[in-house]
ZADO-288835 format. One record per residue (C-alpha): residue in three letters; x, y negated, z. Coordinates in steps of 0.05 Angstrom, whole numbers, plus 5000, padded with zeros to 4 digits. Layout:
<kegus>
ALAXYZ/...
</kegus>
This chain:
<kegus>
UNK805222835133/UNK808123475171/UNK806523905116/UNK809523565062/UNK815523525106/UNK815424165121/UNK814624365045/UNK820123925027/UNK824724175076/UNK822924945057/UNK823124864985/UNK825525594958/UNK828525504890/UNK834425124860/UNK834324744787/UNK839425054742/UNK843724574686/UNK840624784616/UNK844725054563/UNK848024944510/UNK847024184528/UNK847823604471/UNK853023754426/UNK855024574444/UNK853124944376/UNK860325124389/UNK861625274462/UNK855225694456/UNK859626144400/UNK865626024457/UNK861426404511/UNK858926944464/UNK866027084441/UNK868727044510/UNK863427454538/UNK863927984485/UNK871728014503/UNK870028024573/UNK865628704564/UNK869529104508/UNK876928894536/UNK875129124611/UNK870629634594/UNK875429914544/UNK881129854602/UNK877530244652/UNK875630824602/UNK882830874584/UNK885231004652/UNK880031484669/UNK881031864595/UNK888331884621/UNK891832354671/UNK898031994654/UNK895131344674/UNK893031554741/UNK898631194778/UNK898830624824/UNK900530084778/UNK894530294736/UNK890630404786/UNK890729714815/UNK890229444738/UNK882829854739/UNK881129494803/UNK882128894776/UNK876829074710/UNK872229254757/UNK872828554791/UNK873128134722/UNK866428624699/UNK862728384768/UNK864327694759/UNK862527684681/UNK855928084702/UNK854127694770/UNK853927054722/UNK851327364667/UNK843427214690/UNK842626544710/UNK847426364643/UNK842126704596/UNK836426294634/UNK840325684624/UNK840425854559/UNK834326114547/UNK829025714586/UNK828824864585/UNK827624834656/UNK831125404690/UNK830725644762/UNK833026074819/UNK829526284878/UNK833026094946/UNK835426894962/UNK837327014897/UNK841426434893/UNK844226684964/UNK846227434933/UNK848527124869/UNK852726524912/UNK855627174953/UNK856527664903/UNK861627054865/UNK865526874939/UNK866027694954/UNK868627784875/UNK873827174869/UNK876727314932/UNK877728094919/UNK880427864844/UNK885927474883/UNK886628104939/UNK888028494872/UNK892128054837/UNK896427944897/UNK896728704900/UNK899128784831/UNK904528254848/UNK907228604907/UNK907229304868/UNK911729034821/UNK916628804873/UNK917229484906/UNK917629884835/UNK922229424816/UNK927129274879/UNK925429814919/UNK924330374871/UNK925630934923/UNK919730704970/UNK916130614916/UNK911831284912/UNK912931434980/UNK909130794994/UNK903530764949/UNK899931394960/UNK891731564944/UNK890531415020/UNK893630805027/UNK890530484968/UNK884130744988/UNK884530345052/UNK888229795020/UNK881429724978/UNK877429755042/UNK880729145064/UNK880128745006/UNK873028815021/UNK872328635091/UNK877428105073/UNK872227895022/UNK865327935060/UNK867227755136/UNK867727005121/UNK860727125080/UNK857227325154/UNK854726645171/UNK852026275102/UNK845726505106/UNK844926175167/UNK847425535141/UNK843425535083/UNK836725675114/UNK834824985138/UNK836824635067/UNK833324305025/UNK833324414951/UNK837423974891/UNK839523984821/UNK845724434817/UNK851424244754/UNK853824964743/UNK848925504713/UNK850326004777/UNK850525894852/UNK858025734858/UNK858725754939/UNK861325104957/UNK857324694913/UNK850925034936/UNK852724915015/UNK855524244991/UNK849223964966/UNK843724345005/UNK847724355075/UNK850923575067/UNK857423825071/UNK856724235138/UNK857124955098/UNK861424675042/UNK867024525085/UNK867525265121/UNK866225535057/UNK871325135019/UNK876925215074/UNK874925935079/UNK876026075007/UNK882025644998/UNK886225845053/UNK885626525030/UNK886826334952/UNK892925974977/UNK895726455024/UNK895626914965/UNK898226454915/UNK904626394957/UNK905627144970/UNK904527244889/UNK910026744879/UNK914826944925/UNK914127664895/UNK914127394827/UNK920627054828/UNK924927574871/UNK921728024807/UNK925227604767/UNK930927474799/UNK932528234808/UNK931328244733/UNK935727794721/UNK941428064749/UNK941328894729/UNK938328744646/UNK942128654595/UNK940727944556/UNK935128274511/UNK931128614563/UNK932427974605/UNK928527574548/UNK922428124551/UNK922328054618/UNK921827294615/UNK916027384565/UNK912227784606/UNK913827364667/UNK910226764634/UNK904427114607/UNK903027354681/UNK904126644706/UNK898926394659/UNK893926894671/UNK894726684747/UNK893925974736/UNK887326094681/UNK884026474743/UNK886225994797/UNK885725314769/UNK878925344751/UNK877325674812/UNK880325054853/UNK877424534815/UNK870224874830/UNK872324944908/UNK875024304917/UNK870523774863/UNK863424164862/UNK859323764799/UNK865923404773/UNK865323684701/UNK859823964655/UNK857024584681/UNK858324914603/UNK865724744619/UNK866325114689/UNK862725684662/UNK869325744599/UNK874525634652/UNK872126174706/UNK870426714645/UNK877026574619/UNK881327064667/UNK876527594653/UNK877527524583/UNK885427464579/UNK887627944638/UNK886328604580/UNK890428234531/UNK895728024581/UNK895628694629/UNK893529134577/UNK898628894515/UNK904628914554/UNK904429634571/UNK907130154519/UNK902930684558/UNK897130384568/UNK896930124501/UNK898230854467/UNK892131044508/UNK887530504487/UNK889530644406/UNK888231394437/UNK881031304465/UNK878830854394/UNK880231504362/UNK888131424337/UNK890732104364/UNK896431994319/UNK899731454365/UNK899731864420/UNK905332234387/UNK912731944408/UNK918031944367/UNK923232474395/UNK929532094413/UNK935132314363/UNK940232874388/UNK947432584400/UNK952332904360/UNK957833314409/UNK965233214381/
</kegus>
């Protein structure tokens, strides 16, 4: 009787949701497209910048941190997706699950770190413009990206200790999301330091992001003429939706671990990796030309020479 308690209470692998499920001819096409996007748009992004001396500012720098964190979550996923897929009963050892569960808290948190980043660059280029190179130098990003990752791991010191006394269950997502793992192995002990952890760091972001946002826009607003005001609108939203594809389905799997299908989740946290090249990466004449440039269109690097004012 101890020893089947004892194996029952040890048990060192986790069931895995299969895939495509009843029904998902097409949202198996949905992942293959978004995953191919994923790969070529951030992979594309990053070899544009590095191609690029002209590209080695701050604002581009910060837009390469942020492929690097939308190719790590793509990738960290990537494995236990393709067993879902691949195998009818898939599994996932106990400290695997742990490095994938960590590898997915330390990633989302850093995406936000860098997104929040991005948001306060654009306040200081675009209301503080003086400070602006004076501020973000080669040094201070480099210790700015230091903290994003202590920022990120720190909270990750304890889980293994919560997790190595749980038993093992069915999980609804295809990867070792963090709450829903310490939510259904732990009984809610590791969930909720997890969840508040994650969430209270999400939202403090969120608010700075806003804030800097808005006096964006408001400063905008107020030195643009009507037609750049209108660009700058469009651009404004585009951001704004690129923030809430990355955060809402990041809540919803914080805060209601197993509420919808695990094929679902999967779409809605692979969706910001997908649209941040199209949104970042479309807006910005340089980095644009540079793209066209690195597929092998030298002729777009070639600007139009403004026309000479005639003198009276």
């Amino acid at each position: 009787m101890s020893s089947h308690n004892h194996t029952h209470s040890d048990v060192l692998t986790f069931l895995l949701p299969s895939l495509p499920g009843p029904g998902a001819p097409g949202l198996l096409s949905i992942l293959g497209l978004t995953y191919s996007t994923t790969l070529l748009g951030n992979g594309l992004l990053l070899l544009t910048i590095c191609a690029n001396t002209y590209l080695h500012q701050p604002q581009f720098s910060l837009l390469a941190l942020l492929a690097t964190t939308d190719l790590g979550l793509a990738l960290s996923m990537l494995p236990t997706i393709l067993d879902a897929l691949w195998f009818p009963v898939p599994t996932i050892s106990r400290d695997v699950c742990i490095l994938q569960m960590c590898c997915l808290y330390t990633i989302s948190t850093g995406q936000s770190s860098v997104l929040l980043a991005m948001a306060l660059d654009r306040w200081l280029a675009v209301c503080h413009p003086l400070y602006y190179l004076a501020f973000f130098t080669p040094s201070r990003l480099a210790w700015t990206s230091l903290a994003f990752i202590l920022r990120a791991t720190i909270p990750l010191l304890p889980t293994p200790l919560l997790i190595s006394s749980c038993s093992t269950c069915n999980l609804s997502l295809p990867f070792c999301f963090p709450t829903e793992v310490l939510q259904l192995s732990c009984g809610g002990r590791g969930w909720t330091y997890l969840a508040v952890s994650l969430l209270t760091t999400v939202s403090m972001d969120i608010v700075l992001i806003t804030i800097s946002y808005c006096l964006v826009l408001w400063e905008v607003v107020k030195r643009v003429s009507p037609a750049w005001q209108h660009k700058a609108l469009r651009t404004f939203t585009a951001h704004i939706c690129a923030l809430l594809v990355f955060y809402g389905p990041l809540f919803v799997s914080a805060l209601f671990p197993g509420s919808l299908p695990g094929s679902l989740v999967s779409l809605g946290l692979l969706a910001s990796p997908a649209i941040h090249p199209l949104v970042y990466g479309i807006y910005s004449h340089r980095l644009r030309r540079g793209m066209l440039g690195v597929l092998g269109c030298p002729s777009t690097l070639r600007v139009a020479p403004r026309p000479k004012r005639s003198h009276p």
